[in-house]
PAGURO-93113 format. One record per residue: residue in three letters; chain; x, y, z of N, C-alpha, C in turn. Coordinates in steps of 0.1 Angstrom, whole numbers, plus 5000, padded with zeros to 4 digits. Each point is the difference from the previous one (the first is absolute). Layout:
<r residu="ALA" chaine="A" n_c1="X" n_c2="Y" n_c3="Z" ca_c1="X" ca_c2="Y" ca_c3="Z" c_c1="X" c_c2="Y" c_c3="Z"/>
...
% end
This chain:
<r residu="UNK" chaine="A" n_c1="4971" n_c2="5016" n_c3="5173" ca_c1="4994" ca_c2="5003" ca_c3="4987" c_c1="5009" c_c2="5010" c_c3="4992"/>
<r residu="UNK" chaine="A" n_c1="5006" n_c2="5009" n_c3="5009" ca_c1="5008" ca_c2="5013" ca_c3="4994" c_c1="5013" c_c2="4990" c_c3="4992"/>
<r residu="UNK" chaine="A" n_c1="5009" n_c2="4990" n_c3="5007" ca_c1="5005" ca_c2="4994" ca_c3="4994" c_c1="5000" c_c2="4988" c_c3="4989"/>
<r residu="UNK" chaine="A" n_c1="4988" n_c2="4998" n_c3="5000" ca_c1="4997" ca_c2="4994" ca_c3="4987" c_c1="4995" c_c2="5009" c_c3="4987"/>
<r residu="UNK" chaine="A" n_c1="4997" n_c2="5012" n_c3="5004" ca_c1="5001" ca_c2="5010" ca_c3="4989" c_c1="5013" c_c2="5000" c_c3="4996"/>
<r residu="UNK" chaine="A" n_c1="5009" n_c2="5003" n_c3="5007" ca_c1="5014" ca_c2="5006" ca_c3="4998" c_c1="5007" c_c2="4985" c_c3="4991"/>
<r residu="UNK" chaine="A" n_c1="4998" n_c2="4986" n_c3="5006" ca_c1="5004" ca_c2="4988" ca_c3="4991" c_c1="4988" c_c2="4999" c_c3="4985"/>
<r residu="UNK" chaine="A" n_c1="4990" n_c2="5008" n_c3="5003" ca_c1="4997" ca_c2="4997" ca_c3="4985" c_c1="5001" c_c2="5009" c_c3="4991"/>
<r residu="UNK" chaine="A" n_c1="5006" n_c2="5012" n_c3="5008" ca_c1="5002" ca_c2="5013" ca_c3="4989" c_c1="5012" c_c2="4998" c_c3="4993"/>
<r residu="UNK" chaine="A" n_c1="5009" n_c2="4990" n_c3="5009" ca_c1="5014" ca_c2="5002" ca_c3="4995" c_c1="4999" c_c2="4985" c_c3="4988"/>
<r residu="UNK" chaine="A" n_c1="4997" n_c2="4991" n_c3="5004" ca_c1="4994" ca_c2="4992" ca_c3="4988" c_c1="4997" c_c2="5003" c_c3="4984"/>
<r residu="UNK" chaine="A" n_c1="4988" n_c2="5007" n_c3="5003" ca_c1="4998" ca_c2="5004" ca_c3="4993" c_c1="5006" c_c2="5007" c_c3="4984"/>
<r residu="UNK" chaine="A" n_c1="5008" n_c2="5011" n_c3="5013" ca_c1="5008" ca_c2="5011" ca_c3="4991" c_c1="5014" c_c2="4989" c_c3="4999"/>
<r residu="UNK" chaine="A" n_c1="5004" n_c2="4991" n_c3="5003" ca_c1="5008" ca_c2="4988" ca_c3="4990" c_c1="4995" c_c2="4993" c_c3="4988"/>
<r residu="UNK" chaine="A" n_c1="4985" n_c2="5001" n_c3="5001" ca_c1="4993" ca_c2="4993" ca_c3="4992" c_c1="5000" c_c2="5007" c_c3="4984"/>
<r residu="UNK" chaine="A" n_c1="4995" n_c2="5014" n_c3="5004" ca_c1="4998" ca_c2="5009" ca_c3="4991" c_c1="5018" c_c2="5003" c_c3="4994"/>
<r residu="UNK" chaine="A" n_c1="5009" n_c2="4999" n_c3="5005" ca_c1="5010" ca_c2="5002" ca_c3="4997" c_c1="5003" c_c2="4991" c_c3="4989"/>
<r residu="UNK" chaine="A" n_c1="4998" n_c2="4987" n_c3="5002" ca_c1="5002" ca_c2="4990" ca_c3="4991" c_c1="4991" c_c2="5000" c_c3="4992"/>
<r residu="UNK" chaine="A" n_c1="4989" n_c2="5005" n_c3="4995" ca_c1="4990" ca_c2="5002" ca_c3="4993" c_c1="5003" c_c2="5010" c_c3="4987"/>
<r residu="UNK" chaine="A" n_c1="5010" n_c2="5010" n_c3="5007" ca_c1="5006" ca_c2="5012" ca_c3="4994" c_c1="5012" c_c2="4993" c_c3="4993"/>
<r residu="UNK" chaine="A" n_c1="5009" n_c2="4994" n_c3="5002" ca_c1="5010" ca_c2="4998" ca_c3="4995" c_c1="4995" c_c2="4985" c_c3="4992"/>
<r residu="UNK" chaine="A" n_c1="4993" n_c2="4998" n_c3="4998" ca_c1="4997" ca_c2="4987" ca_c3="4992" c_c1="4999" c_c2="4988" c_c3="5005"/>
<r residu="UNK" chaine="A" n_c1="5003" n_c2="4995" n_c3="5006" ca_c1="5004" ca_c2="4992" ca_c3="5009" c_c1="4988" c_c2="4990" c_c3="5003"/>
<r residu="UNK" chaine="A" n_c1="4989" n_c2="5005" n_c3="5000" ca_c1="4985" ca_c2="4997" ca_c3="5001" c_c1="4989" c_c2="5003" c_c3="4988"/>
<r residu="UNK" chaine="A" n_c1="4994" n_c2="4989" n_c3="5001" ca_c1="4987" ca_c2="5009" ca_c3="4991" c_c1="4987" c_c2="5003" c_c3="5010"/>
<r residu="UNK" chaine="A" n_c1="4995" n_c2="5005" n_c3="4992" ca_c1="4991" ca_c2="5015" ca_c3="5007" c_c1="4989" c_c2="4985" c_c3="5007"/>
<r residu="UNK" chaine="A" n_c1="5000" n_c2="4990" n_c3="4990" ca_c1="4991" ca_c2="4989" ca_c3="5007" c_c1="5003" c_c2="4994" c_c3="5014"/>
<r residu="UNK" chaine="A" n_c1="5015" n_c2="5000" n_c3="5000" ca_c1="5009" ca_c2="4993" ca_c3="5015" c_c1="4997" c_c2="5010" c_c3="5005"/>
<r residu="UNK" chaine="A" n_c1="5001" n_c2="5014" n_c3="5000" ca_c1="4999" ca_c2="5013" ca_c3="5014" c_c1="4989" c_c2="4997" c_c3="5004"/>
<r residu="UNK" chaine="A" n_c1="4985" n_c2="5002" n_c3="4990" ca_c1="4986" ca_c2="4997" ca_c3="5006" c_c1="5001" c_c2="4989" c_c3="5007"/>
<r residu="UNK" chaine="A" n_c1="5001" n_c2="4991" n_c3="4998" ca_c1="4999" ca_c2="4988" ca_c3="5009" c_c1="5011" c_c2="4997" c_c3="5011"/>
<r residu="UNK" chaine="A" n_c1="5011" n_c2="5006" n_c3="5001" ca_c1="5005" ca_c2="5001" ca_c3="5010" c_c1="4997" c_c2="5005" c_c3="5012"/>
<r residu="UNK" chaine="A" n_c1="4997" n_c2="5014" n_c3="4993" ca_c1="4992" ca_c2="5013" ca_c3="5011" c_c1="4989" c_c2="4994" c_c3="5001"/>
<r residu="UNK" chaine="A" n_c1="4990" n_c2="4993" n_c3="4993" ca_c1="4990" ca_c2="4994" ca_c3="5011" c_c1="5002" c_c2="4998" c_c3="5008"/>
<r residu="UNK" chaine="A" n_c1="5003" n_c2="4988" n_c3="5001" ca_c1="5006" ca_c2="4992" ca_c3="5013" c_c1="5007" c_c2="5003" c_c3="5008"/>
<r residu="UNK" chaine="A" n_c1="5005" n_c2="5011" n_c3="5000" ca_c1="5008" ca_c2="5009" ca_c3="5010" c_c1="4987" c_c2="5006" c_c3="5007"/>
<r residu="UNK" chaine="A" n_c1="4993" n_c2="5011" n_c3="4993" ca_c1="4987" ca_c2="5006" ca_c3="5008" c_c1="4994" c_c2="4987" c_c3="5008"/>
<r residu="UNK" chaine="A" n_c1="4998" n_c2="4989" n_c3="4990" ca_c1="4995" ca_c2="4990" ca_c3="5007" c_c1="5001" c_c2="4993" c_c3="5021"/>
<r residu="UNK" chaine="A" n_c1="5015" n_c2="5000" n_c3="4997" ca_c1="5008" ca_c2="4996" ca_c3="5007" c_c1="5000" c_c2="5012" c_c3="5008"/>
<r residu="UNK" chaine="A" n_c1="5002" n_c2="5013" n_c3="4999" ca_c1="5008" ca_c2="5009" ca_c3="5011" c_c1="4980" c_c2="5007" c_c3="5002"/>
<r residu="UNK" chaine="A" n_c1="4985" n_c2="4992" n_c3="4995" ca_c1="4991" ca_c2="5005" ca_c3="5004" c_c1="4994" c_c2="5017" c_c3="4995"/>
<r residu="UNK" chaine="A" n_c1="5010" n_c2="5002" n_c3="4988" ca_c1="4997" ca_c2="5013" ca_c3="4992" c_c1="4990" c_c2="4997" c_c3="4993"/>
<r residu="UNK" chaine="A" n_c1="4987" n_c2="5013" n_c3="5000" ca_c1="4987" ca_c2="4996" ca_c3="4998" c_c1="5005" c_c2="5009" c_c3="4987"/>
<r residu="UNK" chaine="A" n_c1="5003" n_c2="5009" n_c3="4995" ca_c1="4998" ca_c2="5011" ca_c3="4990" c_c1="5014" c_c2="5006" c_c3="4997"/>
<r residu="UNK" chaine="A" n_c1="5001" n_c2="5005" n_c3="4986" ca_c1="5011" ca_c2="5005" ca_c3="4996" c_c1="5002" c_c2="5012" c_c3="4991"/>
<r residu="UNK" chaine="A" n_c1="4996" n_c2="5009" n_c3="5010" ca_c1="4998" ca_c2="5016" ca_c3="4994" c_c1="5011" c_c2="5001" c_c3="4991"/>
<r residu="UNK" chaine="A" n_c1="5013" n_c2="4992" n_c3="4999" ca_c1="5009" ca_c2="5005" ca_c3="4986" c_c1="4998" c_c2="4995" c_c3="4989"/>
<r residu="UNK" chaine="A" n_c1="4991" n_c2="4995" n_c3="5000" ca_c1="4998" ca_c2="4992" ca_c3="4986" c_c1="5009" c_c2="4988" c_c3="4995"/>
% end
């Protein structure tokens, strides 16, 4: 479990990276990051 946090923290913070530099729209991050929680079983996302 510990390492599936660590693969979806690091994801993530790629995710958000491209979200920052334009790269994405804010619509592709949301639905990305779904299906990442989806996938790596994240119930909740205290960062907003």
């Amino acid at each position: 479990m510990k390492q599936n946090l660590i693969l979806y923290s690091m994801q993530i913070a790629m995710l958000k990276q491209l979200l920052t530099r334009k790269l994405i729209t804010e619509k592709e991050y949301y639905m990305v990051k779904n299906r990442l929680m989806k996938e790596y079983g994240i119930i909740s996302d205290i960062t907003g």
